[in-house]
Structure formats: C-alpha cells, structure tokens
N, C-alpha and C positions, 0 to 999 in steps of 0.2 A: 204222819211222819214216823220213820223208824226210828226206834230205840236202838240208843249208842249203846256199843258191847264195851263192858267195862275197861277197863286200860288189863289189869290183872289176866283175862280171859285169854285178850291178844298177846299177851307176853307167853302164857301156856301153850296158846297154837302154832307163835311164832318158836318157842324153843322146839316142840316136838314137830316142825316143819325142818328146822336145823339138823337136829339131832337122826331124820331117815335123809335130808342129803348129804350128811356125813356117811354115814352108811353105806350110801351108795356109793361114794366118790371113792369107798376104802374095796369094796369088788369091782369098780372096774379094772379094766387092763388099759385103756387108752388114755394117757396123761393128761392129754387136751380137753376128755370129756369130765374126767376128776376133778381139774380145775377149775371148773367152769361149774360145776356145783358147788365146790366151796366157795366161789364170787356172789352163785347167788344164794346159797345160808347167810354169806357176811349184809349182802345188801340187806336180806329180809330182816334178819338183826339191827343192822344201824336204820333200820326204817321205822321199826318202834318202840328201840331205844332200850334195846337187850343187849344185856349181856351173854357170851358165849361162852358155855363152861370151861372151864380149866383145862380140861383133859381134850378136851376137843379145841381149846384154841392155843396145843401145843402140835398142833397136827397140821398147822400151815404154816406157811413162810410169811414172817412178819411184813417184808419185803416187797417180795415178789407174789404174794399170794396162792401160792403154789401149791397142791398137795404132797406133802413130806410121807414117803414109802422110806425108810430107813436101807440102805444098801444101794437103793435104784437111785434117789436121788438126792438125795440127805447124809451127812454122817453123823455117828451119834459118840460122845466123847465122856466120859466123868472124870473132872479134875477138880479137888480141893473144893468138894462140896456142890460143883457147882455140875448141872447136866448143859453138856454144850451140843447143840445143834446146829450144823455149818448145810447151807444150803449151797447143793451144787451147781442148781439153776443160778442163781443171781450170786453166790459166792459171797455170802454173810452169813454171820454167826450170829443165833441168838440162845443167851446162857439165861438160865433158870436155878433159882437155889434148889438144893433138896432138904428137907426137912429133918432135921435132928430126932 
C-alpha cells in the first residue's frame, strides 16, 4: 500500500503549483488564457483546502474570477483608507483596508 503524503507536504505543492500559475497568467497577453489559469490555481486550492495568499488573491475578481491587469481591465481607486478595485468585466467593486 502507499504511503499517504502528509496534509502539510500537499498544501506546499499545492501553494507553489498556485503561486507559477499566477505567474503565468500575469505574462500572458490573452485574457481568456489568464483566466483560465487563475480558475485552475483557485480549484487546486479549494481542492486541498488552502489558502491563497494575500497579495495573489488581490489579483482576481471576487466575482467574476477574472484576472485584474490594472488599466486593461480593473480600476484602481484609494479613498479614506480604503484601496478600491472596480472590475470592469462584471462591474463590481471590491474594497480592501490599508494598513496604518
């Protein structure tokens, strides 16, 4: 019988499996092919029950899923502390505090 790989092991394969389709999805040029990598980092994630870092899961649209290119597809706002990003695919906002 094989030997279960610890839970711990799969969460380090699975972030550093996230972390080059992020990567990747940020050099392409074709929107469709970007997105479609960050669907499958989010899948591989909720598969075993990871969390997605901060800074990379400010990088999608909560929404719509989308990868957020700042000018191309996203606007980026700071108002009263708060960083707002308005998705121009699906046309929602989502605001983020900044830190004191």
């Amino acid at each position: 019988m094989p030997k279960r790989i610890p839970k711990k092991v799969k969460q380090d394969i699975t972030l550093e499996k996230v972390k080059t389709l992020f990567k990747e999805a940020s050099k392409q040029k074709d929107p469709k092919l970007a997105n479609r990598y960050i669907n499958i980092a989010r899948k591989a994630a909720m598969k075993i029950n990871l969390r997605i870092p901060r800074e990379l899961k400010r990088r999608f649209c909560k929404n719509c899923y989308s990868y957020l290119v700042p000018s191309k597809n996203c606007r980026v706002r700071i108002h009263k502390n708060k960083v707002i990003y308005y998705c121009l695919d699906c046309k929602k906002y989502m605001r983020y505090m900044l830190k004191h």
